[in-house]
C-alpha positions as CSV (number, residue, x, y, z in Angstrom):
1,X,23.9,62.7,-359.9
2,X,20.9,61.6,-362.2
3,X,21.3,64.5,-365.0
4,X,17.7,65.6,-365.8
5,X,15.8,62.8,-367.3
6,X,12.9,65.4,-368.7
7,X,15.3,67.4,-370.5
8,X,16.8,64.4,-372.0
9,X,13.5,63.1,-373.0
10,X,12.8,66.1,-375.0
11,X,15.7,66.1,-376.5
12,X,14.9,62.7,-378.0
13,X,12.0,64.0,-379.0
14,X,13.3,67.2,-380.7
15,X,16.3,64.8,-382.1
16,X,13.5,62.6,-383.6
17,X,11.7,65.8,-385.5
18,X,14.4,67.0,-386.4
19,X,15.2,63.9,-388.4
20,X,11.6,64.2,-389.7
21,X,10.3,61.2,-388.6
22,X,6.8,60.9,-387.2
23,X,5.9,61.6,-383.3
24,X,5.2,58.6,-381.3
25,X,1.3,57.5,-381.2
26,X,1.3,57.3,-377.4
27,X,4.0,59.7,-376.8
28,X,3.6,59.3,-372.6
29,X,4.5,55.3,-373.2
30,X,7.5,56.7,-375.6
31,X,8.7,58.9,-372.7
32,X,8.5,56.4,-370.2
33,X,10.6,54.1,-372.5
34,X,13.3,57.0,-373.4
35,X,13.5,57.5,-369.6
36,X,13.3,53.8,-368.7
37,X,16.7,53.5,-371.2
38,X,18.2,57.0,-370.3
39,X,18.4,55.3,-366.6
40,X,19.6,52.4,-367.1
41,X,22.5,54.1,-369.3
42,X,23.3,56.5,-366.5
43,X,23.5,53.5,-363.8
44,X,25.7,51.6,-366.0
45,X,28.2,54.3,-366.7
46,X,28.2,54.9,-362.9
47,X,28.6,51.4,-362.1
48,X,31.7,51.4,-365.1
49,X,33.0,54.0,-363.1
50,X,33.0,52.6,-359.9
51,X,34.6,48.9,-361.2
52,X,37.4,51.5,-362.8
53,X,37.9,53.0,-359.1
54,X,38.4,49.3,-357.9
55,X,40.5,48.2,-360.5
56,X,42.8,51.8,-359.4
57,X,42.1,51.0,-355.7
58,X,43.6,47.4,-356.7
59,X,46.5,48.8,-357.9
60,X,47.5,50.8,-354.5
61,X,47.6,47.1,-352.4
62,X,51.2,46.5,-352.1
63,X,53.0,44.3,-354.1
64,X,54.9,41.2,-353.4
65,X,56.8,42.2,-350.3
66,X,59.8,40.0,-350.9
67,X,60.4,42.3,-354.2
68,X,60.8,46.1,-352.5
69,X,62.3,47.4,-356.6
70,X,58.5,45.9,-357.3
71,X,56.7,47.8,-355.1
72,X,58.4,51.1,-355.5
73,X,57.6,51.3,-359.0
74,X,53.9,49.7,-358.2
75,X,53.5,52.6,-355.8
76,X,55.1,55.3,-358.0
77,X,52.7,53.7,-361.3
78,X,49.6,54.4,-358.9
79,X,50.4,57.5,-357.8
80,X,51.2,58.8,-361.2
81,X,47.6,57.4,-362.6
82,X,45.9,59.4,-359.8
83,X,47.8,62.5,-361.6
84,X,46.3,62.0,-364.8
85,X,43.3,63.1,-366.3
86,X,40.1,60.7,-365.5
87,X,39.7,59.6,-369.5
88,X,43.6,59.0,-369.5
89,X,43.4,56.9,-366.4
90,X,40.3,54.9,-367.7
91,X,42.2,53.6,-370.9
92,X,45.5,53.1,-369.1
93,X,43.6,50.7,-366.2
94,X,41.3,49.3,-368.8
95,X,44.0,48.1,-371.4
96,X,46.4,47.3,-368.8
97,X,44.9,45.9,-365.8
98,X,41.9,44.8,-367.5
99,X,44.0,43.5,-370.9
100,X,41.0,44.5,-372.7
101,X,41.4,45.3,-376.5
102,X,41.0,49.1,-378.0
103,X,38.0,48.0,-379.3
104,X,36.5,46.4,-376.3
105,X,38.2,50.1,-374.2
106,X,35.9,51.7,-376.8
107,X,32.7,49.8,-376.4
108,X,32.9,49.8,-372.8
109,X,33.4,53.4,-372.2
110,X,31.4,54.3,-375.3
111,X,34.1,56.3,-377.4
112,X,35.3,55.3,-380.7
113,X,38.5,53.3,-381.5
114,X,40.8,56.2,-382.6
115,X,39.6,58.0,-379.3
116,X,41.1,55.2,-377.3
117,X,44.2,55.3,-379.0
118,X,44.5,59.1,-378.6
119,X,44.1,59.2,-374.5
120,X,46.7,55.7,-374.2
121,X,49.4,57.3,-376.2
122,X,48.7,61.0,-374.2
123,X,48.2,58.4,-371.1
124,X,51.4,56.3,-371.8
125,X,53.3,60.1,-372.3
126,X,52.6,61.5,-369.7
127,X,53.0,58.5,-367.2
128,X,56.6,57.4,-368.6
129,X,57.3,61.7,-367.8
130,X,56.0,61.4,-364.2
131,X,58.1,57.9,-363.5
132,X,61.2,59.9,-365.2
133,X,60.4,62.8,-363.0
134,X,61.0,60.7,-360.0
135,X,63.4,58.6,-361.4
136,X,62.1,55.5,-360.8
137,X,62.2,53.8,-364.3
């Protein structure tokens, strides 16, 4: 859901005073702006979202049928990234299946580099633990 666009507006606003710069001359155009951006961030994180539930929904489609060890440990691999936490799941699909960089996992989901780090080796941790768990590495 959109979160609440006036709240967020007057949040920049307080944000701005309490940096001590000046209000905005037309502070209704300024608004509309703030808004205008604060919208267009919220559909872009919601479309990053939904691209990361197609890259995970990619993931379930079976693997080479000729290679059953394959599939086995494509379909344990999916089921144990639906276990983890959504943040652990992002930079596991993103580095992985997307082969992007930590920098570009951090500038697409908007965290900084040593986050990204953090949540793939908590990601990788707990992953290798749920394939031992079912013995399937």
């Amino acid at each position: 859901d959109l979160p609440d666009g006036v709240q967020q507006v007057r949040l920049r606003l307080l944000e701005r005073a309490a940096k001590g710069d000046e209000a905005p001359r037309d502070v209704s155009a300024w608004a509309a702006v703030v808004a205008s951006n604060l919208a267009m961030d919220w559909h872009r994180a919601k479309r990053r979202q939904e691209r990361l539930g197609e890259r995970l929904a990619s993931l379930r489609q079976p693997a080479d049928a000729r290679d059953e060890d394959s599939s086995v440990l494509s379909l344990a691999v999916a089921q144990g990234l639906d276990e983890l936490p959504d943040a652990q799941r992002q930079v596991l699909v993103l580095r992985f299946y997307a082969d992007l960089s930590v920098r570009g996992i951090a500038e697409e989901l908007g965290v900084p580099e040593g986050t990204v780090k953090s949540r793939l080796h908590s990601a990788v941790r707990a992953l290798r633990a749920r394939l031992h768990e079912d013995e399937v590495v």
